[in-house]
GULUM-985058 format. One record per residue (C-alpha): y negated, x negated, z negated. Coordinates in steps of 0.5 Angstrom, whole numbers, padded with zeros to 4 digits, always signed. Last residue first. Layout:
REM residues N
YXZ ...
END
This chain:
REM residues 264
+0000-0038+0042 +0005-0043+0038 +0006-0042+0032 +0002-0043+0025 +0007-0047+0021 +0007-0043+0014 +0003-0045+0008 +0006-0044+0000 +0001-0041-0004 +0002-0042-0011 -0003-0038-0018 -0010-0040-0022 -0013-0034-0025 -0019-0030-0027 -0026-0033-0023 -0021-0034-0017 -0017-0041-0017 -0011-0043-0011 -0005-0048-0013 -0005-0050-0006 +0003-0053-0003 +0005-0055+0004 +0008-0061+0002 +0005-0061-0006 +0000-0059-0011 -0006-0060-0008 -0012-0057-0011 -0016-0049-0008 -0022-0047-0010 -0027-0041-0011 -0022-0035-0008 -0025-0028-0009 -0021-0025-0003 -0014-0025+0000 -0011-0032-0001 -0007-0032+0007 -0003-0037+0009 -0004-0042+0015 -0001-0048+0017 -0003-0053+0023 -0010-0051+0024 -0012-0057+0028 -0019-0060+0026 -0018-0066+0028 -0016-0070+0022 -0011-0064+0022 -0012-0059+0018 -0008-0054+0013 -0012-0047+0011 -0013-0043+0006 -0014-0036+0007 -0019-0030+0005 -0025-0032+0008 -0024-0040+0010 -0021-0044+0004 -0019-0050+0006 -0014-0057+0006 -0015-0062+0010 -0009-0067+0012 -0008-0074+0012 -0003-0074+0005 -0009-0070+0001 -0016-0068+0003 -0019-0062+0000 -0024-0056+0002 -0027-0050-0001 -0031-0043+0000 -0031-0046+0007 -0034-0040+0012 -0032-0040+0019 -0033-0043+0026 -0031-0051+0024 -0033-0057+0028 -0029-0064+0028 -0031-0070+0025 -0026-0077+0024 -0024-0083+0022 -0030-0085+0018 -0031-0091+0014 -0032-0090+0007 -0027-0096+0005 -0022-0089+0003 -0022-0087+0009 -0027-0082+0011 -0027-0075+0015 -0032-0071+0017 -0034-0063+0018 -0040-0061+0022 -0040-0053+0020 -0043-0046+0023 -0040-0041+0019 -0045-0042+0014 -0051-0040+0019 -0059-0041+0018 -0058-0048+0014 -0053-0050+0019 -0047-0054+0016 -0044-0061+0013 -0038-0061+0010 -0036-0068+0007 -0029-0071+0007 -0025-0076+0003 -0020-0082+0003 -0012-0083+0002 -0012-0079-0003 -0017-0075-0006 -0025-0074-0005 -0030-0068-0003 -0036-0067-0001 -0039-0060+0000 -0045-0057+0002 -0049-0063+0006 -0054-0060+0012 -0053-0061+0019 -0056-0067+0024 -0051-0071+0021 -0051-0079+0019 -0046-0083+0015 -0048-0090+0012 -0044-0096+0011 -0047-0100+0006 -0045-0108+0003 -0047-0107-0004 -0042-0115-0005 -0037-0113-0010 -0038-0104-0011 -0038-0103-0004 -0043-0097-0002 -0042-0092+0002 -0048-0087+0005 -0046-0080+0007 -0050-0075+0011 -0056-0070+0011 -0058-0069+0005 -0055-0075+0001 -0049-0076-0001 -0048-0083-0004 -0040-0086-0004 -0037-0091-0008 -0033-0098-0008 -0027-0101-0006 -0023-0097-0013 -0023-0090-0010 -0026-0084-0014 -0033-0086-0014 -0037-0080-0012 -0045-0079-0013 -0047-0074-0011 -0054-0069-0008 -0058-0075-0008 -0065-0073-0008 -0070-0071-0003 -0075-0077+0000 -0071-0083+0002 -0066-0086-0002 -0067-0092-0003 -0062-0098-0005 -0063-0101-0012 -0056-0108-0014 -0055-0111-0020 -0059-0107-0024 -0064-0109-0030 -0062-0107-0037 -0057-0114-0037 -0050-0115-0040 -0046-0109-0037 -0047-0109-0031 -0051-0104-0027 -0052-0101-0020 -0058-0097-0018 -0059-0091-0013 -0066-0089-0011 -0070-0082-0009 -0077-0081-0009 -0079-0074-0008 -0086-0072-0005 -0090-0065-0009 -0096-0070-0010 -0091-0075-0015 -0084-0073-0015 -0078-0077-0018 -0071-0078-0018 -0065-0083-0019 -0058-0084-0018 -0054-0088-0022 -0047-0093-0021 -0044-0096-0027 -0040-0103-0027 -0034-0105-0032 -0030-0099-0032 -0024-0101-0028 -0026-0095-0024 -0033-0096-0022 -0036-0092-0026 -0041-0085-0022 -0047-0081-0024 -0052-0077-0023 -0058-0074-0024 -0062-0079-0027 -0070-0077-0028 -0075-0083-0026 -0080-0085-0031 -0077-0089-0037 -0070-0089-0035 -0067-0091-0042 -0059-0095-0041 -0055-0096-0046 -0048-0101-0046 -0041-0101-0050 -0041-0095-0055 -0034-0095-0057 -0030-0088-0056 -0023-0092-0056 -0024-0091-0048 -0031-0095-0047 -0037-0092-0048 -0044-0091-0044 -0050-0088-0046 -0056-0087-0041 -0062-0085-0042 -0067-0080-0038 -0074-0079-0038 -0076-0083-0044 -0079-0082-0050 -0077-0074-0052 -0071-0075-0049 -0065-0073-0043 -0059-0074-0044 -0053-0078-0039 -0047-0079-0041 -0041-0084-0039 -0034-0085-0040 -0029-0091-0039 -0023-0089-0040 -0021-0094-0035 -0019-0088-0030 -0027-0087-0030 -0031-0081-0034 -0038-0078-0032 -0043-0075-0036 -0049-0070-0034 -0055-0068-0036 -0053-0068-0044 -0059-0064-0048 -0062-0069-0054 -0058-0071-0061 -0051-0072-0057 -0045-0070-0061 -0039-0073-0058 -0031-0070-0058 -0025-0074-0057 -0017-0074-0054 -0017-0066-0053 -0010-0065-0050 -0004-0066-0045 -0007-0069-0038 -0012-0073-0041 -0020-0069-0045 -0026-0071-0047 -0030-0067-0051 -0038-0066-0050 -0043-0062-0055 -0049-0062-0056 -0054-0061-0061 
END
């Protein structure tokens, strides 16, 4: 048996106990909530629930593996990403459902190595990481917006205002491509980064990283504009406040304050 507990803000709202290993799980701002498990019938099934923990759509993939999942943020549609092999060659889709029919709205290929993340983070619509770019999707009319790079993806996150996708050489991790989208999935901006990035944020128009042993703030372009050191062990960083990180290592979580770089 597994175990999945649902937590807000302030306490533990719920547990589910699922039959089959949990695969992974998602939760929208609605409330609405979804788990992937596999199955001895299926290659995957998809059970999706509303806030009062009521089961309100399921969904079983007979062949093709899930291994992600997205809910729009009204809680009404649910974005899979799908995988296969057959002779060592991957297969990749992504498939959208409502909630009144087993057969998706909406399927796009992917290629042939699967889909890294699904993000849905901002209401127009949701964000496919792909291995070497990202692709948006509308969640009313599935018109696409596609991202390429010649890199590698190795991160991709989304906050306010929009996201951003870190992209570096497989050989060499100090060597990344760094975009910026809008929250439609258009891009604004890509810069080059010389270092490693063990994190990174988008908060108010700037960039937040952690590179080594400090944490950095970005412009769009990729100035360094503020700076402040973190020493070592540094695993991520959230966005607390103007100029503010709240940094996370395997043992603790603590504030750093970022000074304006001066003037070479």
């Amino acid at each position: 048996m597994c175990i999945r507990d649902r937590y807000n803000l302030a306490s533990l709202k719920s547990t589910v106990n699922t039959e089959s290993p949990i695969i992974t799980a998602n939760i929208s701002d609605s409330g609405t909530y979804a788990i992937v498990t596999r199955s001895d019938s299926y290659a995957s099934v998809v059970s999706v629930y509303d806030k009062y923990d009521k089961p309100i759509y399921e969904w079983y993939s007979a062949e093709d593996a899930v291994n992600n999942i997205a809910i729009s943020p009204n809680g009404k549609k649910i974005a899979v990403s799908l995988f296969n092999a057959s002779s060592g060659v991957y297969t990749s889709k992504v498939c959208v459902f409502g909630f009144d029919s087993a057969s998706p709205e909406y399927t796009e290929t992917c290629g042939d190595a699967p889909v890294y993340n699904l993000d849905a983070t901002h209401n127009a619509g949701f964000s496919v990481v792909l291995k070497n770019g990202v692709r948006f999707i509308n969640w009313s009319n599935y018109k696409k917006t596609d991202y390429e790079n010649p890199y590698a993806a190795a991160m991709f996150r989304a906050g306010s205002g929009g996201s951003v996708a870190v992209f570096n050489r497989a050989s060499d991790r100090t060597d990344n491509r760094v975009a910026v989208f809008n929250s439609k999935g258009k891009l604004k901006s890509e810069f080059e980064f010389k270092g490693i990035i063990g994190d990174i944020e988008i908060s108010g128009g700037h960039i937040y990283c952690i590179s080594d042993t400090s944490v950095l703030l970005l412009s769009e372009d990729g100035a360094v504009l503020r700076k402040a050191e973190c020493g070592f062990g540094a695993k991520r960083l959230s966005v607390i406040g103007s100029n503010q990180v709240a940094v996370i290592t395997d043992n603790q979580i603590y504030q750093i304050k970022l000074e304006q770089e001066e003037e070479k």
